[in-house]
C-alpha positions as CSV (number, residue, x, y, z in Angstrom):
1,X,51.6,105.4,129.0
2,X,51.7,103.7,132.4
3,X,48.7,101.4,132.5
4,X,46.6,99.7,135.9
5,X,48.7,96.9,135.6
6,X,51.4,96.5,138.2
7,X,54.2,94.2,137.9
8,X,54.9,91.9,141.2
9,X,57.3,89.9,141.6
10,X,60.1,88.7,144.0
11,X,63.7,88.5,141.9
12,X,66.0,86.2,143.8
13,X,69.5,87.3,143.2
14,X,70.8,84.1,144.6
15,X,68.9,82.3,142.0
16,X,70.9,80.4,138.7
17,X,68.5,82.3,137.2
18,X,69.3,85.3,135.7
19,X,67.5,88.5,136.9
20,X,66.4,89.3,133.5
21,X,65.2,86.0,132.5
22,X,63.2,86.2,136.0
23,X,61.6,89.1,134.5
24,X,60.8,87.9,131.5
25,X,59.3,85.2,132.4
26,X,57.1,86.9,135.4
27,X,55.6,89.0,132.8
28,X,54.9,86.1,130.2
29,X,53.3,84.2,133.5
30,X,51.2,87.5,133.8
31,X,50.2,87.2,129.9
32,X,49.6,83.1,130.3
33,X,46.9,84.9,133.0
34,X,45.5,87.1,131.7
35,X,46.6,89.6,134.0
36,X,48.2,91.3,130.9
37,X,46.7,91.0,127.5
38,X,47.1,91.0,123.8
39,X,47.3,95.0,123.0
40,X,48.2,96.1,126.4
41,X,50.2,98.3,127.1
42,X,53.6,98.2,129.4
43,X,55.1,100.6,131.3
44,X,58.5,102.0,130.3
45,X,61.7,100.5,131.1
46,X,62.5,103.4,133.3
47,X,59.8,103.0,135.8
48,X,59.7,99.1,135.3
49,X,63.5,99.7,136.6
50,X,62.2,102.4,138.9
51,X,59.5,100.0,140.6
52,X,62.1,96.8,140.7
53,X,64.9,98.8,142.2
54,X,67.4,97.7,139.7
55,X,69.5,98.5,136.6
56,X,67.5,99.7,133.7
57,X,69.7,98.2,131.2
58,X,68.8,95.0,132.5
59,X,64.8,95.9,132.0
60,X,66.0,96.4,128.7
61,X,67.3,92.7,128.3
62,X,64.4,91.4,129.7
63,X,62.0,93.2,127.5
64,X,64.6,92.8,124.1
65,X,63.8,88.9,124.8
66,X,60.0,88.8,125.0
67,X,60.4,91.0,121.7
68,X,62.3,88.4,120.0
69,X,60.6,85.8,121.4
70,X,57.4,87.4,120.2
71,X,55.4,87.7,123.2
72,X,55.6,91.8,123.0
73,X,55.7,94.2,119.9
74,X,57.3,97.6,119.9
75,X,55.7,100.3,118.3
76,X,58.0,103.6,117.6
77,X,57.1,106.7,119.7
78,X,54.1,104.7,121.9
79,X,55.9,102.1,123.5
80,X,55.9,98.3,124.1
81,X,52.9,96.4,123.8
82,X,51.7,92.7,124.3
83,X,51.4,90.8,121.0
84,X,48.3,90.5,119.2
85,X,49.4,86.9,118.1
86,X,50.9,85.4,121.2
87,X,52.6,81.6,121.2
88,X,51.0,79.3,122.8
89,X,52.6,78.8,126.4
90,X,51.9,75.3,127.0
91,X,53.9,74.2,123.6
92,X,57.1,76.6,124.9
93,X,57.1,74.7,128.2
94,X,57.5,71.8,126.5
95,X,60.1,72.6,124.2
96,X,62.1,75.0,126.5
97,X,63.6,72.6,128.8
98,X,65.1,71.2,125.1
99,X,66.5,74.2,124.1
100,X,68.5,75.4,127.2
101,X,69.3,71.5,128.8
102,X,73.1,71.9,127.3
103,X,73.6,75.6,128.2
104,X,72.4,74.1,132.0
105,X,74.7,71.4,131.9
106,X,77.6,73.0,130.6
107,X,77.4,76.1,132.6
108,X,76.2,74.6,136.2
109,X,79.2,74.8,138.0
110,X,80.9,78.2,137.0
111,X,78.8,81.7,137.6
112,X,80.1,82.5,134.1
113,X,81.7,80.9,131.1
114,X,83.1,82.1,128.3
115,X,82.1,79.8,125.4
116,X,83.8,79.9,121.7
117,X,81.1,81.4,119.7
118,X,77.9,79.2,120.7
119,X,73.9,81.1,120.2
120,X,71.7,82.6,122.9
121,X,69.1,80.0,122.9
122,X,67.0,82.6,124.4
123,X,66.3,83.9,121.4
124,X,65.1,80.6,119.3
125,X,61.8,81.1,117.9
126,X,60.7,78.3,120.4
127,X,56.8,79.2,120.5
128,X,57.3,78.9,116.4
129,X,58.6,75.9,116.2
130,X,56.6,74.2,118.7
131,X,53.2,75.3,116.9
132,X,54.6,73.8,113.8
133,X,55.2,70.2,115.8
134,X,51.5,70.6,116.9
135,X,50.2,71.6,113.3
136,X,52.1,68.6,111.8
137,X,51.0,66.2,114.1
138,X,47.2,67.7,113.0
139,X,47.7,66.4,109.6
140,X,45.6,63.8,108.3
141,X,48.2,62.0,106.9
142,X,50.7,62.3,109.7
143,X,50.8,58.7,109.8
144,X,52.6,58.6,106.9
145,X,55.6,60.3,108.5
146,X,56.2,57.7,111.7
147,X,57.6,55.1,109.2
148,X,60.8,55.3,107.4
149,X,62.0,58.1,105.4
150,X,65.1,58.5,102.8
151,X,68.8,58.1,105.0
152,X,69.7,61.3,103.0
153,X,67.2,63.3,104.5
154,X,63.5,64.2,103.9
155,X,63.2,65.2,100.3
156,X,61.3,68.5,100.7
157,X,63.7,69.7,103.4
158,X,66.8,68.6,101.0
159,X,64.9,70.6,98.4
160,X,64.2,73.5,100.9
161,X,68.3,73.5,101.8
162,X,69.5,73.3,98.2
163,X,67.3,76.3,97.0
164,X,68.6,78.1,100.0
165,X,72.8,77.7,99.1
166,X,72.4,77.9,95.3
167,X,70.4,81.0,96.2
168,X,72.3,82.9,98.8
169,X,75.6,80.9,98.5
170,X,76.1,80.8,94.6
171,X,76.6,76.8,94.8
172,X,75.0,74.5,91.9
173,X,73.7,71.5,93.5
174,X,70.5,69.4,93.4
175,X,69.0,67.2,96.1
176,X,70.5,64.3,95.1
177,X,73.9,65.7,96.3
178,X,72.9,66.6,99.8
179,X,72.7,64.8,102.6
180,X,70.9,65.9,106.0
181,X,72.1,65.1,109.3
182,X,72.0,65.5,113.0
183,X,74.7,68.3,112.9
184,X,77.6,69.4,112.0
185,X,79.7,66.8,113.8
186,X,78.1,63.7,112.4
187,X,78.6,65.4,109.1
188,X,82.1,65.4,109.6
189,X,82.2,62.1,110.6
190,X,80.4,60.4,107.7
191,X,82.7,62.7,105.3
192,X,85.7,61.5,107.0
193,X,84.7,57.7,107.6
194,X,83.7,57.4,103.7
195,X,86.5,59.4,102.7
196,X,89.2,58.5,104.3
197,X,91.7,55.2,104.5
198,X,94.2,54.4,107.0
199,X,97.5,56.0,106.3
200,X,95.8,59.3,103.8
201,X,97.1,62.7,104.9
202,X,94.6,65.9,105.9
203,X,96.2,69.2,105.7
204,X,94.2,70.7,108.2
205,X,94.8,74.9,109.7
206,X,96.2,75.6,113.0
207,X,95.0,76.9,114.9
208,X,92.2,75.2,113.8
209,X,88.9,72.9,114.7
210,X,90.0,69.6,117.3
211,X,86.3,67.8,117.2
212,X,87.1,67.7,113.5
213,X,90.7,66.7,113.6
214,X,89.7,63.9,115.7
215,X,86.9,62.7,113.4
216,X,89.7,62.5,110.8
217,X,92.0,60.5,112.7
218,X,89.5,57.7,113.7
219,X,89.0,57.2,110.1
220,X,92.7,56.6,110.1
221,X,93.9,59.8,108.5
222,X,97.3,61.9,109.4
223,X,97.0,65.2,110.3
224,X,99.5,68.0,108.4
225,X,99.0,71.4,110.2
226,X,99.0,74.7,108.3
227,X,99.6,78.3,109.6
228,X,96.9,80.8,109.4
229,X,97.8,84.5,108.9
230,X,96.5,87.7,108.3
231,X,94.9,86.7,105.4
232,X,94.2,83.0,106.3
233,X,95.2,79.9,105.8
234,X,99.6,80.2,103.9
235,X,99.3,78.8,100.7
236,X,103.2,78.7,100.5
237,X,102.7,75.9,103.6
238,X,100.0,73.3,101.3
239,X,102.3,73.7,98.8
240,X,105.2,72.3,100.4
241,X,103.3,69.9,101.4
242,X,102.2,68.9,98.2
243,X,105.8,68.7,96.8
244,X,106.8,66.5,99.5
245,X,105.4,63.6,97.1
246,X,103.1,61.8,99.7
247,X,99.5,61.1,99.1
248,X,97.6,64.6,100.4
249,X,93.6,63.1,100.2
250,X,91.9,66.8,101.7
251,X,92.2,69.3,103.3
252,X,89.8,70.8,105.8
253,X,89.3,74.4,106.1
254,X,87.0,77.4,107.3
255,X,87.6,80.2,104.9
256,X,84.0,82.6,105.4
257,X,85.6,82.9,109.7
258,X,88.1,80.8,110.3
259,X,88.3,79.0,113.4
260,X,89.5,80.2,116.0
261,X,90.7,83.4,114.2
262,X,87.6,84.7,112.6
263,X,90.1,85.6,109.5
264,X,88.3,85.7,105.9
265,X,90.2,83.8,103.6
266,X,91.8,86.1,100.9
267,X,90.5,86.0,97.6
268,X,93.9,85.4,96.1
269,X,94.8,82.5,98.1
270,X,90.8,81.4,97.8
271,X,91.7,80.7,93.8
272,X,95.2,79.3,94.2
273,X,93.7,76.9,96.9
274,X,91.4,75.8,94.1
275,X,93.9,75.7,91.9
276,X,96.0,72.9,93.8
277,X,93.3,71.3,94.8
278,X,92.4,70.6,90.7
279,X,95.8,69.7,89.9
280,X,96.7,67.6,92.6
281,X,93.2,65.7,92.9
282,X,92.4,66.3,96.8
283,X,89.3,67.4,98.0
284,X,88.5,70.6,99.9
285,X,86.4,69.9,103.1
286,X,84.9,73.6,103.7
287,X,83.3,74.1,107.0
288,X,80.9,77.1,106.9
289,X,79.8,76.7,110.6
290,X,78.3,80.3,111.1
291,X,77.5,81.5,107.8
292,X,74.2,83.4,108.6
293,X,75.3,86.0,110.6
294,X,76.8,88.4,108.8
295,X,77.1,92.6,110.0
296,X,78.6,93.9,106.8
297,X,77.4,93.6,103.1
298,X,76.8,90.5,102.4
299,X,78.7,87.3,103.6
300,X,81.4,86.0,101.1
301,X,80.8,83.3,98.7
302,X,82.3,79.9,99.6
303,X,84.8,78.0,97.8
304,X,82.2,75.5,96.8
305,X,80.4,78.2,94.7
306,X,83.4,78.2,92.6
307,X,82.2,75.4,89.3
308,X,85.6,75.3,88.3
309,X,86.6,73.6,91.9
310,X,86.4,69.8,90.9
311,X,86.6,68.0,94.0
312,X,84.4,69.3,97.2
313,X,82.4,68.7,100.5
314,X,80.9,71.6,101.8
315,X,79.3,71.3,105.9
316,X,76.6,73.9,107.5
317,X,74.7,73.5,110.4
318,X,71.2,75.0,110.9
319,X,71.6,74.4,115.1
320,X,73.0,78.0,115.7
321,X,70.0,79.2,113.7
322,X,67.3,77.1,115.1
323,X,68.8,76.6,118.8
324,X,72.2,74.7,119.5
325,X,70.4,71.7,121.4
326,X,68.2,70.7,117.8
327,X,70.9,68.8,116.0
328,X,70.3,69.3,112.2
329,X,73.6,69.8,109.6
330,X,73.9,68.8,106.3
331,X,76.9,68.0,103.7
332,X,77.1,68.6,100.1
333,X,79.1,67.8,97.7
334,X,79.9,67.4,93.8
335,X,80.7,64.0,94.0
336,X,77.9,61.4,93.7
337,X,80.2,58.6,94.5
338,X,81.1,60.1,98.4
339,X,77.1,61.3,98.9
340,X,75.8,57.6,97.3
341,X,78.9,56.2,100.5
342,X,77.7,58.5,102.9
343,X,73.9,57.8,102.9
344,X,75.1,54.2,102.8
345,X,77.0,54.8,106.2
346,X,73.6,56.5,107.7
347,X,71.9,54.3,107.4
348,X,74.1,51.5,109.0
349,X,74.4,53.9,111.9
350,X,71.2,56.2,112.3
351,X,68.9,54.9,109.7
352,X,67.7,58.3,108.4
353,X,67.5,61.5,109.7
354,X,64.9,63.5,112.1
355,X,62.2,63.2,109.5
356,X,59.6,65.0,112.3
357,X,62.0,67.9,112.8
358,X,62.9,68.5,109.5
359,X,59.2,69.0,108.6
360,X,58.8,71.3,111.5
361,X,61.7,73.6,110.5
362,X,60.9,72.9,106.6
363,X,57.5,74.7,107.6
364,X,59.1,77.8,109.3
365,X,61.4,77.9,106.4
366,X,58.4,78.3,103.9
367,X,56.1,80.3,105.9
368,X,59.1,83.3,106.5
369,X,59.8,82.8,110.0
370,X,63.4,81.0,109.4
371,X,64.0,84.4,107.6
372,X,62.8,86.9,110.2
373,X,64.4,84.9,112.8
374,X,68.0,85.1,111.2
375,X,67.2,88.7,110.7
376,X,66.1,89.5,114.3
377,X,69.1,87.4,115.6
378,X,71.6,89.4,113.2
379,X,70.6,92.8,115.4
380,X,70.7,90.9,118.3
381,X,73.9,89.7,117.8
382,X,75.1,92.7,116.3
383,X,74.2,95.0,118.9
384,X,76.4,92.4,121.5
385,X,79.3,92.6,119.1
386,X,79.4,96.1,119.4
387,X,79.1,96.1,122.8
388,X,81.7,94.2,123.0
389,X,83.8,96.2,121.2
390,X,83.4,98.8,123.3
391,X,84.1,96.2,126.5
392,X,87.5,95.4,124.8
393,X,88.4,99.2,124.2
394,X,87.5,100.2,127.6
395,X,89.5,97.2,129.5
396,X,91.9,95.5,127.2
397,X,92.4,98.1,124.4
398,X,96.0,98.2,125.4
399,X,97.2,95.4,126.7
400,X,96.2,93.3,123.5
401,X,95.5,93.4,119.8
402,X,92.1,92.3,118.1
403,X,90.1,92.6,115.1
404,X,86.0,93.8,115.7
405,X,84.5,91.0,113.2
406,X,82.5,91.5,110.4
407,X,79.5,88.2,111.5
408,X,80.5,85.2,113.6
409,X,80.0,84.9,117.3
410,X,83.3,85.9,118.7
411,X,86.2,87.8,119.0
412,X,90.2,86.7,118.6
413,X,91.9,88.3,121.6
414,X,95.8,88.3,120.8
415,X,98.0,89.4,124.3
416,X,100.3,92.2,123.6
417,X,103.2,89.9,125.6
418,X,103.2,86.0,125.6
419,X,101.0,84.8,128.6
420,X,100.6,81.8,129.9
421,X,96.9,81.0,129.3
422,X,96.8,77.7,131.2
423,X,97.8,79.6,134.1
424,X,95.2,82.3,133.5
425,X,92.3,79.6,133.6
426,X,93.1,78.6,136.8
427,X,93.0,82.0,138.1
428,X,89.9,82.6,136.3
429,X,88.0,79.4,137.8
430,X,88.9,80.6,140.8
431,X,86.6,83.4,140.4
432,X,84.3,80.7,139.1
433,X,84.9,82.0,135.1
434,X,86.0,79.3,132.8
435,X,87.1,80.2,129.5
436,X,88.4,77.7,126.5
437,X,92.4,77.9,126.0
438,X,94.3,78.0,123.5
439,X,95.5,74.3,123.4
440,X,91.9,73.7,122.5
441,X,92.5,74.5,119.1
442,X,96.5,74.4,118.2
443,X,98.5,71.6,118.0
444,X,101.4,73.2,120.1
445,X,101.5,75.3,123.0
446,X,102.8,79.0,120.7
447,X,99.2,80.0,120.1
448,X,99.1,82.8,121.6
449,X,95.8,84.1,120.8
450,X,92.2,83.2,122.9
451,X,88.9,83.2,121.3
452,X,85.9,84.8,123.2
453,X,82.6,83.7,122.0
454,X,79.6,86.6,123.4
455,X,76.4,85.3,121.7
456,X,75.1,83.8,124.5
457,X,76.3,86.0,127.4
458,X,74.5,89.2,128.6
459,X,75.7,92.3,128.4
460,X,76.5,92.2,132.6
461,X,78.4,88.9,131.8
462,X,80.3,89.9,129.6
463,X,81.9,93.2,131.0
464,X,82.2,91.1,134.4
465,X,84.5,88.4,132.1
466,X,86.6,91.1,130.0
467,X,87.4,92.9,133.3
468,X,88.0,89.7,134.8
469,X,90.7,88.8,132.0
470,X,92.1,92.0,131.6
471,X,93.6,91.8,135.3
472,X,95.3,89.4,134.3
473,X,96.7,90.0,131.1
């Protein structure tokens, strides 16, 4: 039902603002108001599209991000409403310019770029989080928390993380054996500073993850590359290795997506990994970067869930769930030797971790909104990898081979003929698209395949980047 209300507003299309973010935002201004209130109604995205002379599928985006956002409710067969609950606008503004300060830098000088698999922060629960700042600052005893904490993390969060991967991951740890930090990265780094010795050797895949080859290398360690196929990483490859007689200390891997691939590592090879790894004594470094979103059944276990694997350290990251620009990770791991080493090391370089933050998040976590978040952000994402999909079979379908993914954030794009992807960059940025080559993640220039991240794009984005590509494929 079309109410009094009428929508004005002047969208700037030279703006670095995109048109459906102006719109959103107009009609949260019109909420922050009073113009529009909680129960109101809005009119359809037809005659919002109608009145603003514009595409309705990009009405559509705007209104799908005040829904997740939580500024509007849909109700079936009535129509779109303003929230009864609504966040609190001043606390957003605050927090905002946080959230989206890397996509802005990153993206300022190109009209469009292609990332590797990175969030839509457009969709953190930002109102959420910032209430539960403001509620913890409330506290009586909020003193308590601007001292020092523990350098492995804030004990009720630890608690709150370990409950969540012996739950939904199978693992068997306690919080004695985790340690929080300020993402993924640093988690590789402590692992690989207090693991490592000059001279040890790191079987590590290739394709594969550079920030974490290089985290590996400043703690002195050798890289040994290891092909990925069809069913992931080639066992037949670690075992050579392995026979050569040299001292192999770990070997980093990504077996639930690998990167850049997005293969699942195959059950078969997932036991005879562990199996070497038990005989010959080297740890497994399992990188489960984007385990949350998942579009079939249910996500597979990870290699640290296995008891019978004797030596591990297992690295998540909460940033893609949260928002990319809050920097919590954590590392676990069965050996209290390494964790008692690593929380040493924190401490030398950080002290402890975001004791503030991890009390805001730890509050979302127990009051549900963690969950409906990652739920919310599932569809979301889900409905862009099938649009995606459908992108691909329109414009590349035939001029390249891919796999539609069962959860991550991106696609592996494999050219039909060898291309010369450098080349194709250039071309691209030229058109002001950047895009992340291959030589990003291979030790050698026969990588043939490109990885196109689309969680954070818009549908218009990303049809104007595939088309882009495929002319020049």
């Amino acid at each position: 039902m079309l109410r009094g209300w009428k929508f004005e507003i002047q969208l700037d299309e030279q703006s670095d603002k995109a048109i459906y973010l102006q719109i959103a935002d107009a009609i949260i201004k019109d909420i922050h108001s009073g113009r529009l209130k909680s129960g109101d109604a809005l009119p359809g995205s037809r005659n919002l599209a109608q009145l603003l002379r514009i595409n309705r599928n990009t009405v559509v985006e705007a209104l799908n991000v005040l829904l997740i956002e939580g500024w509007l409710v849909s109700k079936e067969r009535q129509g779109t409403f303003v929230a009864d609950t609504l966040p609190d606008f001043k606390e957003v503004q605050k927090i905002k310019p946080l959230i989206s300060n890397i996509e802005n830098k990153e993206g300022k000088h190109f009209h469009l770029q292609i990332d590797d698999g990175n969030p839509d922060s457009k969709i953190a629960p930002i109102s959420e989080l910032a209430r539960a700042y403001r509620q913890i600052f409330n506290q009586k005893a909020r003193w308590q928390m601007m001292g020092y904490g523990n350098e492995l993390g804030d004990l009720e969060f630890r608690k709150a993380i370990v409950q969540m991967l012996n739950h939904q991951r199978g693992m068997q740890i306690n919080e004695q054996s985790i340690c929080i930090t300020r993402g993924s990265q640093m988690a590789m780094y402590l692992t690989a500073q207090c693991l490592f010795k000059k001279g040890d050797y790191v079987l590590v895949e290739n394709p594969g993850y550079k920030p974490a080859w290089k985290a590996f290398e400043n703690a002195g360690a050798k890289l040994l590359p290891v092909s990925v196929d069809k069913e992931g990483l080639k066992i037949d490859e670690v075992t050579s290795y392995l026979k050569w007689g040299k001292k192999i200390k770990a070997i980093y891997v990504t077996p639930h997506r690998q990167y850049p691939t997005t293969i699942t590592l195959s059950l078969k090879r997932r036991l005879e990994l562990i199996g070497l790894s038990n005989k010959y004594g080297f740890t497994i470094i399992e990188d489960d970067y984007d385990n949350e979103f998942h579009f079939g059944y249910r996500p597979v276990l990870p290699l640290s869930s296995f008891t019978e694997l004797k030596n591990y350290v297992y690295i998540g990251t909460m940033s893609k769930v949260v928002a990319p620009a809050l920097r919590i990770g954590y590392l676990a791991s069965n050996d209290s030797d390494l964790i008692e080493q690593v929380g040493s090391l924190r401490k030398i370089i950080d002290v402890q971790s975001d004791s503030i933050m991890e009390q805001a998040v730890l509050q979302l976590i127990k009051e549900g909104t963690i969950k409906r978040h990652i739920k919310k952000s599932t569809n979301h994402y889900k409905a862009k990898r099938d649009f995606m999909a459908t992108v691909l079979n329109k414009y590349i379908k035939d001029k390249a081979t891919y796999t539609i993914p069962e959860g991550g954030l991106a696609f592996w794009i494999v050219p039909n003929k060898q291309v010369d992807w450098l080349q194709i960059s250039k071309k691209l940025k030229s058109k002001s698209i950047k895009i992340i080559t291959p030589d990003t993640y291979s030790f050698d220039e026969t990588i043939n395949g490109i990885r196109l991240g689309y969680g954070s794009l818009s549908e218009k984005d990303l049809e104007a980047g595939i088309i882009a590509l495929a002319e020049l494929l």
